[in-house]
C-alpha positions in Angstrom: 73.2 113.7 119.7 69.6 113.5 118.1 71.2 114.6 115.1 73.5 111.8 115.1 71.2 109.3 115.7 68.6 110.5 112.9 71.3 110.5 110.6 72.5 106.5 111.9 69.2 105.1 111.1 68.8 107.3 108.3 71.7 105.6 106.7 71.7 102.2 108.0 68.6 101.6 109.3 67.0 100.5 106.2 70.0 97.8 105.7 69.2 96.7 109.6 65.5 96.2 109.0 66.7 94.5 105.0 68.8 91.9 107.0 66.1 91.1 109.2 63.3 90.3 106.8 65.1 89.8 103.6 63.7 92.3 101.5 65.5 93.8 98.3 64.3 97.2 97.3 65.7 98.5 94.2 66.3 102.0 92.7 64.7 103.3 89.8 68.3 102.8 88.2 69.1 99.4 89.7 65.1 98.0 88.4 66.8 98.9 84.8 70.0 97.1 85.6 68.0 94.2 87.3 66.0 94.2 83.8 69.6 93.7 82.4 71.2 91.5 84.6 68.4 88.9 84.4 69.3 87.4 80.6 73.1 87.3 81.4 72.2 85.4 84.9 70.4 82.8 82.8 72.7 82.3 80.2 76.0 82.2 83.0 73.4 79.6 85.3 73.2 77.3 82.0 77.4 77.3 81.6 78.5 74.1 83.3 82.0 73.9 85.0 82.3 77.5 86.3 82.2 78.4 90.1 79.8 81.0 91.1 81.9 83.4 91.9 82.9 83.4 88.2 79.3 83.7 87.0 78.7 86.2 89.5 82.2 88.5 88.4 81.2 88.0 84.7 78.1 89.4 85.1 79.3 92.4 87.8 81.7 93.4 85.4 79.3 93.5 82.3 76.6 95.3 84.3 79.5 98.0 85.6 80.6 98.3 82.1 76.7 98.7 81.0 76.5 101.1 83.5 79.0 102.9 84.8 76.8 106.2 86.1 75.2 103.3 88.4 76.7 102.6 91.8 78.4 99.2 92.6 76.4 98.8 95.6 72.9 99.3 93.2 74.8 97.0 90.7 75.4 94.2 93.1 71.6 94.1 94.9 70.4 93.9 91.2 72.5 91.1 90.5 70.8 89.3 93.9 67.3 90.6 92.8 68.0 88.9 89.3 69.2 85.7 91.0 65.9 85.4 93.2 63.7 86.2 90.6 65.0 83.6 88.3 64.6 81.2 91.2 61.2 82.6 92.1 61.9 83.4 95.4 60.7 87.2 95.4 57.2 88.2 93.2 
């Protein structure tokens, strides 16, 4: 049962604790994407007449197709990372 419950927290626990305080940590990997994703997040924000979603797609897909030894979920948190630094919400 110990086991069971390390392994829990070991997986989620860090997601629990992110939701609660609103911190992003990156992977090695995902800071490079993040480095990536930050000149297409500008030049989609700057596009008038396209939803969010769409911005946020055209960039997910370039970033997958970038780098596709990177996983989707490191993909997508470097896409929010990108996002809040260009509206200097994190350091």
């Amino acid at each position: 049962m110990m086991k069971l419950l390390n392994a829990f927290f070991g997986l989620f626990g860090h997601e629990l604790v992110a939701k609660d305080s609103d911190v992003i940590r990156l992977s090695p990997e995902a800071l490079h994407v993040a480095a990536t994703a930050r000149p297409l997040v500008s030049a989609l924000e700057r596009v008038a007449g396209v939803s969010p979603e769409y911005r946020r797609h055209t960039v997910y897909a370039e970033l997958l197709k970038r780098f596709p030894h990177v996983p989707a979920m490191d993909i997508s948190v470097a896409i929010e990372y990108a996002l809040r630094k260009r509206r200097r919400e994190v350091p």
